[in-house]
C-alpha positions in Angstrom: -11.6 5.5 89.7 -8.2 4.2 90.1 -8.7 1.1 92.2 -11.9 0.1 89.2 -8.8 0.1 86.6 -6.4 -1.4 89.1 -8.7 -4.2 89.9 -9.7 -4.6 86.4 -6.0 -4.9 85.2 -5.5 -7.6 87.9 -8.7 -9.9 86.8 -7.6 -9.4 82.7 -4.0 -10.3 84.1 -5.6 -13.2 85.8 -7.0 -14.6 83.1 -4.6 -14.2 80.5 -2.3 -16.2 82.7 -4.8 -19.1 83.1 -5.4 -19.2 79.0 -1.6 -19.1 78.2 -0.9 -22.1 80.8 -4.2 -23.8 79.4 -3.1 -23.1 76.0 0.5 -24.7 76.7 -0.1 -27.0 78.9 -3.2 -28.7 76.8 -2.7 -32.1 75.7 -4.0 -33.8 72.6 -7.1 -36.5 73.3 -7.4 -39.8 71.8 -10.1 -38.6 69.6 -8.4 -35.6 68.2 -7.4 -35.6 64.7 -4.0 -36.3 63.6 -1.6 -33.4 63.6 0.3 -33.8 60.4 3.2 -31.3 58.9 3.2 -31.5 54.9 6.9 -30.3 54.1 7.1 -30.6 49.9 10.4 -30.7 48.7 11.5 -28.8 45.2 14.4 -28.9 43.6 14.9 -25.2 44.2 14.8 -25.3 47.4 18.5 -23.7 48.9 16.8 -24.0 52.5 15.7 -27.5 53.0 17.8 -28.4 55.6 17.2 -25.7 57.7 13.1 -27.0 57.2 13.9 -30.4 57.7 15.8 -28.8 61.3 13.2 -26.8 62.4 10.5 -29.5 62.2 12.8 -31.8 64.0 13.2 -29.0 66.7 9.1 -28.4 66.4 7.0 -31.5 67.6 4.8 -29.9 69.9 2.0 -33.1 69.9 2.5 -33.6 66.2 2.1 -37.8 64.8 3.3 -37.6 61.4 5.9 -35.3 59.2 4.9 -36.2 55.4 7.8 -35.1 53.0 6.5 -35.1 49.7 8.6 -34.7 46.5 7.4 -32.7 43.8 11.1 -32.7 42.4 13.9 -33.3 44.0 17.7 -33.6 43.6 19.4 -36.4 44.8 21.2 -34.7 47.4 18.0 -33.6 48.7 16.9 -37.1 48.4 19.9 -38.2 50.6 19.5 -35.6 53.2 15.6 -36.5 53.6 16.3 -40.4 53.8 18.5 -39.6 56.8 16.3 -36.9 58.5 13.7 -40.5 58.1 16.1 -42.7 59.5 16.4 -40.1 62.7 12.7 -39.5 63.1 10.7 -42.2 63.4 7.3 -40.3 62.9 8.3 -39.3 59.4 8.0 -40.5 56.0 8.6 -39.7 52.4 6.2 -40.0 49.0 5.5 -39.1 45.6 3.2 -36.4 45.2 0.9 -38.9 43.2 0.7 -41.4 46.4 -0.5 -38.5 48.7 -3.9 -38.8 48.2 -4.0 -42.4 49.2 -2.0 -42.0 51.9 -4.1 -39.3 53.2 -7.2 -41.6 52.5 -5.4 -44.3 55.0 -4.8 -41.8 57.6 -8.2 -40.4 58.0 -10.4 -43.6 57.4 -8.6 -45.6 60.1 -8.6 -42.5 62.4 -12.5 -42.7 62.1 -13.1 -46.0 62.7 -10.9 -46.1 66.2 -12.9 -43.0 67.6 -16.2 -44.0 69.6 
């Protein structure tokens, strides 16, 4: 009875190991979707540079980082038009021009896959 839960431990083992290096080791295809992160920026928000950090420190695959100001201060403005300047994969809008934006992303990404 031992050596069934022994062996059966070994095989669960086994394959846990070959989904977590699968899971991490998985690159995006061509044909994937874009992998966006939406960060909105409020005025009340004490913590944005530790978001605007973290995303930096997080690409993991990602294309895009989308600020978007709802409402903003202009410090807040400042310290997003330098985390732009340092990432080249980001950019910064109104909350009225996401839509369109959006629009762009997706309609060109449909016409490139086969």
């Amino acid at each position: 009875m031992d050596s069934i839960i022994i062996t059966a431990a070994v095989i669960l083992s086994v394959i846990s190991i070959i989904e977590l290096t699968k899971f991490f080791l998985a690159v995006p295809s061509k044909g994937s979707p874009a992998y966006l992160s939406v960060l909105p920026i409020f005025a009340d928000d004490e913590n944005l540079a530790d978001r605007l950090e973290y995303l930096a420190m997080k690409n993991c695959g990602r294309q895009k980082i989308i600020l978007v100001k709802y409402s903003s201060t202009p410090e807040q403005d400042v310290l997003c038009s330098h985390f732009i300047r340092n990432d080249t994969d980001a950019v910064m809008l109104e909350a009225d021009e996401l839509e369109v934006y959006f629009s762009d992303i997706f309609s060109s990404a449909k016409k490139f896959q086969i």
